[in-house]
C-alpha positions in Angstrom: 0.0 0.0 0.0 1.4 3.5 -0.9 2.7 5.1 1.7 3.2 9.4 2.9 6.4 10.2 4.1 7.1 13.3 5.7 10.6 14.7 6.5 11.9 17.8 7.7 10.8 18.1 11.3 13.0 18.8 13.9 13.5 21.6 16.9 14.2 25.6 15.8 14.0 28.3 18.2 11.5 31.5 17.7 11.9 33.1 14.8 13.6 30.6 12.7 12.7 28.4 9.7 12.3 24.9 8.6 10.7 23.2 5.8 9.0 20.3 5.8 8.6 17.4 3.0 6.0 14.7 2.1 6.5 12.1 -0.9 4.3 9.1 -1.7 6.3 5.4 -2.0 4.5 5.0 -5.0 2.2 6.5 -7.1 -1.3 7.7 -6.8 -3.5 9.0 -9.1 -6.3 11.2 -9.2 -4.6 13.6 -6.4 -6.8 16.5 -6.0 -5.0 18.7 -3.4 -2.5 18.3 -1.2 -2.1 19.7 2.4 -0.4 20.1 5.8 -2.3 19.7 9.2 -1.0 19.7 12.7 -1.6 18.5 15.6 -0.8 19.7 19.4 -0.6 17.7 22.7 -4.6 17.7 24.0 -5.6 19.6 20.8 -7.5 18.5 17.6 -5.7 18.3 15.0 -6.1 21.1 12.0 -5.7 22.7 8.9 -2.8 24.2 8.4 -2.3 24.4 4.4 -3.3 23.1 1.0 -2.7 23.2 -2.4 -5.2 22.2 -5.2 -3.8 20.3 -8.9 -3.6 23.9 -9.9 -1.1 25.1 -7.3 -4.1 27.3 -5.9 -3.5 27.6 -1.8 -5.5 27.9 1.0 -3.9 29.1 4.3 -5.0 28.9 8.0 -5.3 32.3 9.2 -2.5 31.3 12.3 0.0 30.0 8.8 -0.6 33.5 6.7 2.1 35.0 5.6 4.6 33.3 7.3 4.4 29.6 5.9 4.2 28.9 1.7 3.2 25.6 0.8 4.2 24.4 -2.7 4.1 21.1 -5.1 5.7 19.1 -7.5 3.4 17.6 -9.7 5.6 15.3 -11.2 7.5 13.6 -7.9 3.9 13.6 -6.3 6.1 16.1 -3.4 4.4 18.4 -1.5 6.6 20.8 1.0 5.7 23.5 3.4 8.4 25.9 4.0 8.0 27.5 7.5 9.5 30.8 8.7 9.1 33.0 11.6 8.2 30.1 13.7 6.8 30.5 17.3 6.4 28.1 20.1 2.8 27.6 19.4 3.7 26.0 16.4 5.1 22.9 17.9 2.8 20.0 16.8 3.1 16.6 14.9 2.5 18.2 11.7 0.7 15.3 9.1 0.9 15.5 4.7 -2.3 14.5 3.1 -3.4 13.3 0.1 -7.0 13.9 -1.7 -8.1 11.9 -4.8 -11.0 12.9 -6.7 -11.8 9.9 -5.9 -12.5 10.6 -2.4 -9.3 8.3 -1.3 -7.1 9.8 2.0 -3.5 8.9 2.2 -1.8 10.4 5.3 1.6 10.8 6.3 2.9 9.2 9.8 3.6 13.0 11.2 6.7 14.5 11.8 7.5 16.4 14.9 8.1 20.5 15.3 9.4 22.0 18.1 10.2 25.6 18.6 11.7 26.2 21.5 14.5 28.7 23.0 
């Protein structure tokens, strides 16, 4: 079964950057967008970012303007490059897959910790 995985995670203090990766083991077909969530410790887990077939995104309001999210088509990548990160960003932060065929593949999380 094809699988997500995510790389890139790691700890950063305030105000720095990382940049997180996702690729599929194999292919799938159909994808219609592909996004980021996170998830904090005794919190649900959210939408962070996503990006349609057409490289159109879609931001959570707490991601704007400091986090881009971007796609290659042909590796079936997507990567979220984070800057200005604060300590409420540290979460498990999870790729997903949509299919227009209403198929989910998700990635097993990576961890991000911002921390002084």
């Amino acid at each position: 079964q094809v699988q997500l995985v995510e790389s890139g995670g790691g700890l950063v203090r305030p105000g720095g950057s990382l940049t997180l990766s996702c690729a599929a083991s194999g292919p799938i077909l159909f994808i219609a967008s592909m996004g980021w969530y996170r998830q904090a410790p005794g919190k649900q887990r959210e939408l962070v970012a996503s990006i349609t077939s057409r490289g159109n995104p879609t931001y959570a309001d707490s991601a704007k303007d400091r986090f881009t999210i971007s796609r290659d088509n042909t590796k079936n990548t997507v990567y979220l490059q984070m800057n200005t990160l604060k300590p409420e960003d540290t979460a498990v932060y999870y790729c997903n897959y949509h299919t227009y065929t209403a198929s989910d593949y998700w990635g097993q999380g990576t961890q991000v910790t911002v921390s002084s």
